[in-house]
C-alpha positions as a printed Julia matrix, in Angstrom:
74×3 Matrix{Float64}:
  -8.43    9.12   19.2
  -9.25    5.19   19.03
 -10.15    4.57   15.36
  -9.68    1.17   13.46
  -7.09    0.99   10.83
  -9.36   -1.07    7.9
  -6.34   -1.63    5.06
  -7.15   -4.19    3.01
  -4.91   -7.02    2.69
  -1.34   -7.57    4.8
   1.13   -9.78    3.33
   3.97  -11.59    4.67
   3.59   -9.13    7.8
   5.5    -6.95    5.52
   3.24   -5.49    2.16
   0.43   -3.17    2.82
  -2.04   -3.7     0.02
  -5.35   -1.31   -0.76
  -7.62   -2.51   -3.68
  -9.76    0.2    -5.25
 -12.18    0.36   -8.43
 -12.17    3.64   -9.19
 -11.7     5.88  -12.5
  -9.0     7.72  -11.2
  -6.54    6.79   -8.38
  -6.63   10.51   -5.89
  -3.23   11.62   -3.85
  -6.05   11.22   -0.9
  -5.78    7.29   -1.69
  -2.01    7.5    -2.34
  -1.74    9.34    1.15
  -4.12    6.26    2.64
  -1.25    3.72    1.85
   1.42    5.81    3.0
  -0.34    6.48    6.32
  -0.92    2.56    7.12
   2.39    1.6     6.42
   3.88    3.91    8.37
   1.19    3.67   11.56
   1.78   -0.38   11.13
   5.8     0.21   10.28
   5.6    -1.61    7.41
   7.85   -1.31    4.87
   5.92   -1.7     1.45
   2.81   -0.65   -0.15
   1.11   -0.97   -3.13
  -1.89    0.67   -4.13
  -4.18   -1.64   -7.2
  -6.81    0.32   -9.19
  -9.17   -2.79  -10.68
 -11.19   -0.03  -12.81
  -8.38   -0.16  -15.09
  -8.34   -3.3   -17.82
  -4.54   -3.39  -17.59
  -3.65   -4.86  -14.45
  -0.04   -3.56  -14.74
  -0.47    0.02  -15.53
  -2.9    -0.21  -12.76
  -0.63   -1.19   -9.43
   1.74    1.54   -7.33
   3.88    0.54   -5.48
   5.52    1.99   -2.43
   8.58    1.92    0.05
   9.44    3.83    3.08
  12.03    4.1     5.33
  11.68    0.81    7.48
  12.25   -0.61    4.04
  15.94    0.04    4.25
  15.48   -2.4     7.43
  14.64   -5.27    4.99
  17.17   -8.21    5.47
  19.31   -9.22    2.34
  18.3   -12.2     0.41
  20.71  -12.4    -2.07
């Protein structure tokens, strides 16, 4: 199966970001995250619902195991 990973925006190589607009934020979308961070190893995600006037109640973030990987930089 050759399909096209379309994620949104990639920062730093490292932070897998979706942008939605959407009333209600579905585990399908949560799932969606998860799923390109892993297939691009990436260690974070976050997940930002712009339906939502609050910007901060409206961003999830996420970590996975490569994020252990992470270099210190204290």
């Amino acid at each position: 199966m050759d399909t096209e990973l379309r994620l949104d925006l990639l920062i730093n190589d490292c932070v897998v970001v979706e942008l939605k607009a959407i009333e209600h934020i579905l585990p399908v979308l949560e799932a969606q995250v998860l799923t390109y961070m892993k297939l691009l190893k990436k260690p974070q995600g976050l997940l930002i619902n712009f339906f939502n006037n609050n910007i901060s109640k409206s961003m999830k973030p996420f970590v996975n195991e490569y994020f252990m990987l992470l270099p210190d930089t204290l």
